[in-house]
N, CA, C and O atoms as a MOPAC input file, in Angstrom:
PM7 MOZYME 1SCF
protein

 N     -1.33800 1     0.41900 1    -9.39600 1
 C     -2.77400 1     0.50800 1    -9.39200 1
 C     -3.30100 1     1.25100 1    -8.18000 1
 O     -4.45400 1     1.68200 1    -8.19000 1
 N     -2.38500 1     1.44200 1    -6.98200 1
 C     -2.74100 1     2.12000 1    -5.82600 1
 C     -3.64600 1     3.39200 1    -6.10100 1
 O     -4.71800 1     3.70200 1    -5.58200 1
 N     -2.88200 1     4.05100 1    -7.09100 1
 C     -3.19300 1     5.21900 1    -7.39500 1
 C     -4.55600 1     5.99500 1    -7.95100 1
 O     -4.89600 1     7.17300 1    -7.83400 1
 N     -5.28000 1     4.72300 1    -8.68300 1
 C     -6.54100 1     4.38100 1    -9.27200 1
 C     -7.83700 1     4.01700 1    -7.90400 1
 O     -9.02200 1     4.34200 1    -7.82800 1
 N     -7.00000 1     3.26600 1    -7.02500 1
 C     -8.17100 1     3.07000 1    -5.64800 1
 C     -8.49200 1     4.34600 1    -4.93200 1
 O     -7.59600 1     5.01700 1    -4.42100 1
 N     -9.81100 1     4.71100 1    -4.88300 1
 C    -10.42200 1     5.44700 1    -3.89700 1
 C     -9.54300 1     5.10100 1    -2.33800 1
 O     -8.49000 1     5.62100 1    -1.96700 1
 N    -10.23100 1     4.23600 1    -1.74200 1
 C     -9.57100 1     3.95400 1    -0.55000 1
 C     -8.49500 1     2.63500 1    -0.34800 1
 O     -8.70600 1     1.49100 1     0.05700 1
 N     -7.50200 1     3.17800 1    -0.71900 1
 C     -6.31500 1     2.51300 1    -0.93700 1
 C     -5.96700 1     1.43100 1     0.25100 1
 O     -5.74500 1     0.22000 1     0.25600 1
 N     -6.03300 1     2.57600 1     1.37200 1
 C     -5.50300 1     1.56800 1     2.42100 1
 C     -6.29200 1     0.24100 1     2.83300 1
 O     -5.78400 1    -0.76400 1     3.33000 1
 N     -7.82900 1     0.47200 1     2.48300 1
 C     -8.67200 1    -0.74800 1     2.65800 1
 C     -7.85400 1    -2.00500 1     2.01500 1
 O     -7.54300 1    -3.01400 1     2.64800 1
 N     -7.60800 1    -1.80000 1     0.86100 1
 C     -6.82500 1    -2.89100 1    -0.13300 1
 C     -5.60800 1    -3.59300 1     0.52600 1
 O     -5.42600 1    -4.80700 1     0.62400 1
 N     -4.44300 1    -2.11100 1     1.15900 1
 C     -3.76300 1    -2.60100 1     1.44900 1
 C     -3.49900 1    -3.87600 1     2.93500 1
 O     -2.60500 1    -4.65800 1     3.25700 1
 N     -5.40900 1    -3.31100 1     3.71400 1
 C     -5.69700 1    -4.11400 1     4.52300 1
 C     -5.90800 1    -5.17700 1     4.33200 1
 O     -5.65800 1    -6.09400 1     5.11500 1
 N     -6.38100 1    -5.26800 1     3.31800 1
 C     -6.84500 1    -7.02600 1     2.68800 1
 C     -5.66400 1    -7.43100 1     2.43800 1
 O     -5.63200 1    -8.65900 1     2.52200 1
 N     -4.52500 1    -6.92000 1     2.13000 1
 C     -3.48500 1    -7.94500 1     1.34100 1
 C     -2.31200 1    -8.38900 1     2.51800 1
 O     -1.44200 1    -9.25000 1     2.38100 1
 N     -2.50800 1    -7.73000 1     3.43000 1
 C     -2.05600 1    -7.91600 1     4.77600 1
 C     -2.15000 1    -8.77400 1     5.39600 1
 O     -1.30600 1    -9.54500 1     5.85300 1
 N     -3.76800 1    -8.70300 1     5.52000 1
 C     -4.71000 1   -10.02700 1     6.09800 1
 C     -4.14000 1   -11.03800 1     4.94200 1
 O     -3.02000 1   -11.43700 1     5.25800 1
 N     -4.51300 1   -11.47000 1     3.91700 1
 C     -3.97500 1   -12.99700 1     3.24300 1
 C     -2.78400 1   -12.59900 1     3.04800 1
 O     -2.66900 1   -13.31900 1     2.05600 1
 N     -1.71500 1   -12.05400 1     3.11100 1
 C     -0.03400 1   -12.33000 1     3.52700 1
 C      0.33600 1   -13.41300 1     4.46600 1
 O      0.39800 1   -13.01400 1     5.62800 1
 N      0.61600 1   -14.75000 1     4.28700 1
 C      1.08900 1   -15.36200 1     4.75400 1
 C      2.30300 1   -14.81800 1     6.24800 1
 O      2.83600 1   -13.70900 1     6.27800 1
 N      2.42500 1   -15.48300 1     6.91600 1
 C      3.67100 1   -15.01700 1     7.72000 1
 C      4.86200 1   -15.44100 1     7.17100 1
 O      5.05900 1   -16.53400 1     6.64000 1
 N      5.90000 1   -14.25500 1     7.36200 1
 C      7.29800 1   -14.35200 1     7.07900 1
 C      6.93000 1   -13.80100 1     5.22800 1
 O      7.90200 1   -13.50800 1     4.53300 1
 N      5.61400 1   -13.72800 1     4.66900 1
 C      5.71100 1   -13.50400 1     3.79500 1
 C      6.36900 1   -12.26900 1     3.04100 1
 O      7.16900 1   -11.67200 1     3.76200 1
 N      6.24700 1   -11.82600 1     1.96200 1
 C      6.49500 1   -10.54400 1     1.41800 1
 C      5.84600 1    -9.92900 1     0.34100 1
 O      5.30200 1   -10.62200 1    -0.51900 1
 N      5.84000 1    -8.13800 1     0.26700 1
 C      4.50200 1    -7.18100 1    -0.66000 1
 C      5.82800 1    -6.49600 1    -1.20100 1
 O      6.74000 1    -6.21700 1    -0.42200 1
 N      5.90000 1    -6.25000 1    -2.47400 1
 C      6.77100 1    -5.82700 1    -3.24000 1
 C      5.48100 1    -4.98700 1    -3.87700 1
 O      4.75400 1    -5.48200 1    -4.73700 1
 N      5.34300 1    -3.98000 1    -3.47200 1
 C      4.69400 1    -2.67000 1    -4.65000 1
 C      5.38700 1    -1.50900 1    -5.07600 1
 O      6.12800 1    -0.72200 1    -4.48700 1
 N      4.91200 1    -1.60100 1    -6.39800 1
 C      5.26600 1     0.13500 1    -6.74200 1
 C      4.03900 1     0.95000 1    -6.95400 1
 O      2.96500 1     0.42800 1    -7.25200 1
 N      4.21000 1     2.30500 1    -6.79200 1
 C      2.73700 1     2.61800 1    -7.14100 1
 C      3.78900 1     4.51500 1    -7.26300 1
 O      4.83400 1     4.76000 1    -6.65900 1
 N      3.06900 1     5.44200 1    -8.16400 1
 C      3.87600 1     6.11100 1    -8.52000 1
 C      4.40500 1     7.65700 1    -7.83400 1
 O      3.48600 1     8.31300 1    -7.34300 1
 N      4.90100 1     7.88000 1    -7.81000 1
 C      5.44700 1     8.97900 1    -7.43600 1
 C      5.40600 1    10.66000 1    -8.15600 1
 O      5.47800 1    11.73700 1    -7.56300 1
 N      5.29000 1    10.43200 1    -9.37100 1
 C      5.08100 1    11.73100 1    -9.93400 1
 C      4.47700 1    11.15400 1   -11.74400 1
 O      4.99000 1    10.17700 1   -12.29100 1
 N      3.59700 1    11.80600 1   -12.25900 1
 C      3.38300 1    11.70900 1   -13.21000 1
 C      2.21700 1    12.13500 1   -13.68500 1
 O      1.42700 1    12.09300 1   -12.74200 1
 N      1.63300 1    12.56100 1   -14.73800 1
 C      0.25800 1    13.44400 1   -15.03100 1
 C     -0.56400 1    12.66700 1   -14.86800 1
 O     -0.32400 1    11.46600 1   -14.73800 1
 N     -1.79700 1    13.21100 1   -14.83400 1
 C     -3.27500 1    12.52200 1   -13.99200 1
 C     -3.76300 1    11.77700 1   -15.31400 1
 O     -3.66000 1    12.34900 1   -16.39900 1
 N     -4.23400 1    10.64500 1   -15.22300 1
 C     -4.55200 1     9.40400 1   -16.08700 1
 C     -5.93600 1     8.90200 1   -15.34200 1
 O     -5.79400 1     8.25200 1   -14.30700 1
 N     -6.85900 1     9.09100 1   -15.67500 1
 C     -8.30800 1     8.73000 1   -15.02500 1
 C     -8.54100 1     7.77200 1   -15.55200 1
 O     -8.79800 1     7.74600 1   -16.75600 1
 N     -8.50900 1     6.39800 1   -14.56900 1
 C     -9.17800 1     5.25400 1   -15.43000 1
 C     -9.73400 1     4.33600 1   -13.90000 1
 O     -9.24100 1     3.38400 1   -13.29500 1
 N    -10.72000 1     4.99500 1   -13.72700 1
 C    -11.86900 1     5.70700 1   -14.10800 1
 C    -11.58900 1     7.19000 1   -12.96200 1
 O    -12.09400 1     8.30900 1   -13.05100 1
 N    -10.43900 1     6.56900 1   -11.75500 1
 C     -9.86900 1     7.87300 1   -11.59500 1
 C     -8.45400 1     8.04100 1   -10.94300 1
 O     -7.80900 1     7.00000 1   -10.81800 1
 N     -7.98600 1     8.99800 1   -10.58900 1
 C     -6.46900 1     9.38400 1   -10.46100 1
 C     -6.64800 1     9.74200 1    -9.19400 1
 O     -7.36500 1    10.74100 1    -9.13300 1
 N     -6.30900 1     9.36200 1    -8.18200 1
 C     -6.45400 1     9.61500 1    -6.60300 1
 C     -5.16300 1    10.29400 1    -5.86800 1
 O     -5.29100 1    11.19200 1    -5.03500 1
 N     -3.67800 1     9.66200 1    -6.34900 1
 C     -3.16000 1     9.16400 1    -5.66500 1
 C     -1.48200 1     9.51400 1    -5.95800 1
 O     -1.06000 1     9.22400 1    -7.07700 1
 N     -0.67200 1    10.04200 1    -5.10900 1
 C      1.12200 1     9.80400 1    -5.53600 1
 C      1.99300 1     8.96400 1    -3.89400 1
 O      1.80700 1     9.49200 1    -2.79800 1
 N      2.30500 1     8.51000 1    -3.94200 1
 C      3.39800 1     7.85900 1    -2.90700 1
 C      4.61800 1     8.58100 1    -2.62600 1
 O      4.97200 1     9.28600 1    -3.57200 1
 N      5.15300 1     8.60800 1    -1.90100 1
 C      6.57400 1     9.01000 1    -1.62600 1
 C      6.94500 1     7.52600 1    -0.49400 1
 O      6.30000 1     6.48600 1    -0.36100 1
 N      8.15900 1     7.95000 1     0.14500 1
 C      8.87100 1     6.78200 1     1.32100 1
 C      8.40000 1     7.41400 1     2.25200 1
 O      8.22700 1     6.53000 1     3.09200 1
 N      8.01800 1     8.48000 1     2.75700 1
 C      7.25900 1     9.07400 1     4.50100 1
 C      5.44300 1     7.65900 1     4.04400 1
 O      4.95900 1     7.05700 1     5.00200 1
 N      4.84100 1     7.45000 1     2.63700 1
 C      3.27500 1     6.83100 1     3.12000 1
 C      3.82000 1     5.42500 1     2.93300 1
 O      2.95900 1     4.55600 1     3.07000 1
 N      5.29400 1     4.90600 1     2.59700 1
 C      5.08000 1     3.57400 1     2.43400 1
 C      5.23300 1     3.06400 1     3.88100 1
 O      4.87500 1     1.93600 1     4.22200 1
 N      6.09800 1     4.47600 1     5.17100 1
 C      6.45000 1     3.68800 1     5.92900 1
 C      5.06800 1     3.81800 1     6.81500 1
 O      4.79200 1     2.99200 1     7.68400 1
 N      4.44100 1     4.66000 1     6.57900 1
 C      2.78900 1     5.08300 1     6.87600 1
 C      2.04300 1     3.35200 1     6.88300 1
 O      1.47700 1     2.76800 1     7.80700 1
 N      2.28800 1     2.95700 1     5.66800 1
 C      1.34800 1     2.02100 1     5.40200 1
 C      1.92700 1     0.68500 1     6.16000 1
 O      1.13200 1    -0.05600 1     6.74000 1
 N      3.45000 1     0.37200 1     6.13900 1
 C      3.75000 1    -0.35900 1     7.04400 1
 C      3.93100 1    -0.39400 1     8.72400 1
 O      4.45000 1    -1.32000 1     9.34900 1
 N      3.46300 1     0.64700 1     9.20400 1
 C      3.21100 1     0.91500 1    10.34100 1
 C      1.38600 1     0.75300 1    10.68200 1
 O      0.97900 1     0.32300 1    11.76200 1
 N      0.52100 1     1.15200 1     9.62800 1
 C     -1.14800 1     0.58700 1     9.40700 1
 C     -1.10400 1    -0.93600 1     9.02500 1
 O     -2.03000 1    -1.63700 1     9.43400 1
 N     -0.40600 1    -1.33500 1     8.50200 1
 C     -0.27000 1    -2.99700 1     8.35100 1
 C     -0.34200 1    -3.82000 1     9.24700 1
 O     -1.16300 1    -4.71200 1     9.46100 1
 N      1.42500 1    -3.18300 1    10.29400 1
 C      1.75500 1    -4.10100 1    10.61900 1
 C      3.33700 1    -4.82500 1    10.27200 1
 O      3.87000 1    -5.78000 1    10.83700 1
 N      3.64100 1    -4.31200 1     9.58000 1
 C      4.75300 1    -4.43900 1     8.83200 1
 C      5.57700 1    -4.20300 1     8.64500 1
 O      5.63700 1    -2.98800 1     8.45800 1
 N      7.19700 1    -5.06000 1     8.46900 1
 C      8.42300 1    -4.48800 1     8.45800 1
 C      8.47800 1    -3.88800 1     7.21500 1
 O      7.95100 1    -4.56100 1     6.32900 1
 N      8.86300 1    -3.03100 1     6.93800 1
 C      9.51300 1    -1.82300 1     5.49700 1
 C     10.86600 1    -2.50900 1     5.53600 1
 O     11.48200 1    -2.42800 1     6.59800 1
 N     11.32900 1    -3.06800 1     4.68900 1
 C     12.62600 1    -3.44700 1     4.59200 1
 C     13.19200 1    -2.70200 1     3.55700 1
 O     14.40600 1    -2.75100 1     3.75800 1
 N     12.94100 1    -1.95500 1     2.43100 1
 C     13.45600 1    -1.31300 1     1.87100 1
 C     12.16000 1    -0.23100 1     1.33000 1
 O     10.95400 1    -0.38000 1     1.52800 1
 N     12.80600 1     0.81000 1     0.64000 1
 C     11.68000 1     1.63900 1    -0.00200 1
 C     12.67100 1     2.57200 1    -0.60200 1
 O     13.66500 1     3.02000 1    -0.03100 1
 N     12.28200 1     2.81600 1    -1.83100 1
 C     12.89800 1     4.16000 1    -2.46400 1
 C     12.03100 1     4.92800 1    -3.46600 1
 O     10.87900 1     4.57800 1    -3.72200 1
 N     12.68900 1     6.09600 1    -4.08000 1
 C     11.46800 1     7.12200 1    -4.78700 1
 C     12.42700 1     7.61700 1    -5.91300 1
 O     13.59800 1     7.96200 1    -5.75700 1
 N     11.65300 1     7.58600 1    -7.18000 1
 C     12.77500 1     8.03000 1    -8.49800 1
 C     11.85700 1     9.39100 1    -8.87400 1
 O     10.90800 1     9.59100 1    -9.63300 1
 N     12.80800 1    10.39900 1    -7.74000 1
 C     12.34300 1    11.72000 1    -8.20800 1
 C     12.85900 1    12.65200 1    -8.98100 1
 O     12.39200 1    13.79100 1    -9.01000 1
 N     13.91600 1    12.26000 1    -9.71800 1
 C     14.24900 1    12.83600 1   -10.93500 1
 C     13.80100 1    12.56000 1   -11.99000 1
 O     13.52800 1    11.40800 1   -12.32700 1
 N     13.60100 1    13.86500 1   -12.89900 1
 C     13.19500 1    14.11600 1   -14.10800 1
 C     14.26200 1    13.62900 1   -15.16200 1
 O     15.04700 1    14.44000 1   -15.65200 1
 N     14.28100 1    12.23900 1   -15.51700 1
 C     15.55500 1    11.33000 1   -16.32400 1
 C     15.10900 1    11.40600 1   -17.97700 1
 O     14.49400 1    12.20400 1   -18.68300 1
 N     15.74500 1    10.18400 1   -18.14700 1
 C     15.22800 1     9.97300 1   -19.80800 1
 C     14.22800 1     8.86900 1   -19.68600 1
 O     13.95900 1     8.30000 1   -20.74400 1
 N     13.51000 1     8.37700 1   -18.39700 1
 C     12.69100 1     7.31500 1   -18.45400 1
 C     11.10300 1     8.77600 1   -18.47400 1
 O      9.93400 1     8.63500 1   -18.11600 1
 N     11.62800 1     9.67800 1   -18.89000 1
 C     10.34500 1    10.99000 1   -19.01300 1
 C      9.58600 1    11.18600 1   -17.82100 1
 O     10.21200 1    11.02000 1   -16.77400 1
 N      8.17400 1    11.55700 1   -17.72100 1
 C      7.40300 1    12.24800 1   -17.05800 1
 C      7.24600 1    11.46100 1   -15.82700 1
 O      6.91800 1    12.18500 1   -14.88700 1
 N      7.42800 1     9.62900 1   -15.36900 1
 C      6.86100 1     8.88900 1   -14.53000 1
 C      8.14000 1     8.79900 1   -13.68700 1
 O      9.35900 1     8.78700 1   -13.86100 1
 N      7.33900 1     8.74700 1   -12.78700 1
 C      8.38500 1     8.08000 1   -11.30700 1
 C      7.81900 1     7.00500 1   -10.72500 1
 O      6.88500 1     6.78800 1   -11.49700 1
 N      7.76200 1     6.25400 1    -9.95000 1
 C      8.12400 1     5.28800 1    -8.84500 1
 C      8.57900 1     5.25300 1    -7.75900 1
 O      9.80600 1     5.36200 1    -7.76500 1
 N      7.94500 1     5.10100 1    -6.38700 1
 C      8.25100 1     4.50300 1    -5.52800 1
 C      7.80000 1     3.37000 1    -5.18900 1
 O      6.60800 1     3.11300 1    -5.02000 1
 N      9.05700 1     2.33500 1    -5.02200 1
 C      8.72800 1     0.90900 1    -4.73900 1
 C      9.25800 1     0.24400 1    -3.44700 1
 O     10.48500 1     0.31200 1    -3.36600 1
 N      8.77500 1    -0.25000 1    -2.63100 1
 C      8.98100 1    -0.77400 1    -1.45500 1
 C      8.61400 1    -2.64300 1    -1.31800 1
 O      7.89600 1    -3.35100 1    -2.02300 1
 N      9.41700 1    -2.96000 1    -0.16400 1
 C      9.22700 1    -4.59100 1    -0.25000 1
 C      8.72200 1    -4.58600 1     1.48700 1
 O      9.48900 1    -4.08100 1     2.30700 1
 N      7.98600 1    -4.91600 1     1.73600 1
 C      7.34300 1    -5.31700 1     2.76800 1
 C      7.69100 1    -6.95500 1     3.36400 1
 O      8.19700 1    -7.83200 1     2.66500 1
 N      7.32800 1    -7.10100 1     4.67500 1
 C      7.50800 1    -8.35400 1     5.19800 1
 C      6.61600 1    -8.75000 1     6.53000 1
 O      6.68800 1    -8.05500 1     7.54400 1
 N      5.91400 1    -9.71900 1     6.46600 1
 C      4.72100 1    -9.81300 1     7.39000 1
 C      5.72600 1   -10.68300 1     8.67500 1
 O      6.17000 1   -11.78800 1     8.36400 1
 N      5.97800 1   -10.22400 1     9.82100 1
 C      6.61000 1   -11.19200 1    10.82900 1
 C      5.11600 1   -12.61700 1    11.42600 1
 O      3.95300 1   -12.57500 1    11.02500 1
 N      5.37600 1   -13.10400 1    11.87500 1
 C      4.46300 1   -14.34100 1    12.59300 1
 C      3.41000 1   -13.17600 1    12.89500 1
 O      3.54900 1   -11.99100 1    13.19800 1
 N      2.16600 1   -14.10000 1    12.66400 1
 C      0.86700 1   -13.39900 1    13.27300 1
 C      0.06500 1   -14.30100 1    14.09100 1
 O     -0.09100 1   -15.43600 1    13.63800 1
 N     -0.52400 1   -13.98700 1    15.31100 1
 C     -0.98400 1   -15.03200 1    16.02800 1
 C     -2.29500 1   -15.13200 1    15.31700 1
 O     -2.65100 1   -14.62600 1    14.25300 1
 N     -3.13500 1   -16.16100 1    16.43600 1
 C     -4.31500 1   -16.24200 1    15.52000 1
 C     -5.14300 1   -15.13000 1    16.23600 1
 O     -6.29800 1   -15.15300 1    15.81100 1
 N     -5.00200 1   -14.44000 1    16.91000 1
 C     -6.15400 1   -13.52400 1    17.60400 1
 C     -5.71600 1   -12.17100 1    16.65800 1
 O     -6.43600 1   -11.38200 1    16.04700 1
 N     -4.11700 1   -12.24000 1    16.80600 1
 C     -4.33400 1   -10.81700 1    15.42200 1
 C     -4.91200 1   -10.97700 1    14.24900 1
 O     -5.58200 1   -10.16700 1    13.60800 1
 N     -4.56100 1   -12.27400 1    13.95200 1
 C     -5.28500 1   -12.49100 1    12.33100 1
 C     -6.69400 1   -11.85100 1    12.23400 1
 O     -7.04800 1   -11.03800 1    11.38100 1
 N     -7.75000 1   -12.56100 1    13.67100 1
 C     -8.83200 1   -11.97600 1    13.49500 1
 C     -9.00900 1   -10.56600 1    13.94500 1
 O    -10.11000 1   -10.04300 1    13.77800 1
 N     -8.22900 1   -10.03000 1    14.38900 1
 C     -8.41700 1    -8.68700 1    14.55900 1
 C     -8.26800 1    -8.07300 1    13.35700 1
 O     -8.96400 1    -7.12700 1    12.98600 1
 N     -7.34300 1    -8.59700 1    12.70100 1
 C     -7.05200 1    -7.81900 1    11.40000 1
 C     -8.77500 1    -8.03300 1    10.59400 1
 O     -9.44600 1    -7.09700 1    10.16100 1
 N     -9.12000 1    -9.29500 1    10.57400 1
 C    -10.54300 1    -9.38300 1     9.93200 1
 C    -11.62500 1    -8.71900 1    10.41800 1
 O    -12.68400 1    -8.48900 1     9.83400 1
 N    -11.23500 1    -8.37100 1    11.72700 1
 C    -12.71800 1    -7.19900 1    12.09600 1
 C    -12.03900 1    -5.99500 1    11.96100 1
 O    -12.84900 1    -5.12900 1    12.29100 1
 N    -11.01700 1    -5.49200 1    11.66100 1
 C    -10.85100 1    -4.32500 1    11.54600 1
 C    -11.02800 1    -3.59000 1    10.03200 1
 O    -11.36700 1    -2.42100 1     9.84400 1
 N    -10.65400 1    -4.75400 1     8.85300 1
 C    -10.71400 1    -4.80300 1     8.06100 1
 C    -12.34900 1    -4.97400 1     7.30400 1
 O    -12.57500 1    -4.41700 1     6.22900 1
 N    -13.49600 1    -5.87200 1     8.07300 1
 C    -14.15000 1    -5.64100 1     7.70600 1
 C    -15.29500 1    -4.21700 1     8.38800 1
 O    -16.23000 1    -3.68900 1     7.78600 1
 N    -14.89800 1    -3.97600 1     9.49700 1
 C    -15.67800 1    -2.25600 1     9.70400 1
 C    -15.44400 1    -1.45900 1     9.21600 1
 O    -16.26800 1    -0.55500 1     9.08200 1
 N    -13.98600 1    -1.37500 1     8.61000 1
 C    -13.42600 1     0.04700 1     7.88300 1
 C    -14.20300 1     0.01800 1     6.21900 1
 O    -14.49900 1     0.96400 1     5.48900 1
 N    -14.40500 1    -1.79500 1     5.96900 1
 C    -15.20500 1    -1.34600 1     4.84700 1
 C    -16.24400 1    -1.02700 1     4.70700 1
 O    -16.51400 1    -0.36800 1     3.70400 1
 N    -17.63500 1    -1.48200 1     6.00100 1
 C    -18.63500 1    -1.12300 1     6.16000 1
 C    -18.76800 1     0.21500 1     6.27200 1
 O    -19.85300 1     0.61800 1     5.85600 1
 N    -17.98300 1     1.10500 1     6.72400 1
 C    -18.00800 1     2.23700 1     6.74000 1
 C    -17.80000 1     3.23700 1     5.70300 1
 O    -18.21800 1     4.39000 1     5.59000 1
 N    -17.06200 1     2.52300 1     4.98300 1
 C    -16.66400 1     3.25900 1     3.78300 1
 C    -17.84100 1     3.42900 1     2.56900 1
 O    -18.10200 1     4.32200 1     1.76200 1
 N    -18.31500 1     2.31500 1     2.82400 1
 C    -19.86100 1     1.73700 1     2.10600 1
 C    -20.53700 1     2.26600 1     2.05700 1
 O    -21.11900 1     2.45300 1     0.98800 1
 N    -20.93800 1     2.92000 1     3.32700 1
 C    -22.16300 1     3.64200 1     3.90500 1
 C    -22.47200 1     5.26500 1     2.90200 1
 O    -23.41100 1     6.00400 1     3.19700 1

């Protein structure tokens, strides 16, 4: 669904913030495939934005890979990665909540 969000990383800020500690984010979101507007098509991943996004998180990347061959599963690819939130104190938590909520005020505007 990454691919469908305007501003993706906001989302991925929110899911950060309620990630438990020690928890884990298992997404796929796609890698190659024709544009599908619902209501729109923003977006492709590779392993250079998952480790992007776990470095904007906060987050260990414990694995990530990308199915960039043209197979018999046809036109779609995938890259899927598993994420892992280490201990968060409570002053990051709220940092994460004011950072998370200015980037949306801004986006708003």
């Amino acid at each position: 669904m990454f691919e469908h969000v305007e501003f993706f990383w906001l989302t991925w800020l929110q899911m950060v913030r309620v990630l438990k500690s020690n928890g884990f984010i298992f997404l796929i979101a796609p890698s190659r495939g024709p544009e599908h507007r619902h209501p729109v098509d923003c977006w492709r991943f590779y392993p250079d934005s998952y480790r992007a996004l776990a470095k904007f998180g906060g987050l260990e990347l414990m694995e990530v890979s990308t199915d960039l061959e043209n197979d018999a599963a046809g036109q779609w690819g995938d890259t899927v990665g598993v994420y892992r939130k280490a201990h968060v104190s409570k002053v990051a938590q709220l940092r994460q909540l004011l950072i998370c909520t200015l980037l949306s005020s801004l986006v708003s505007k």
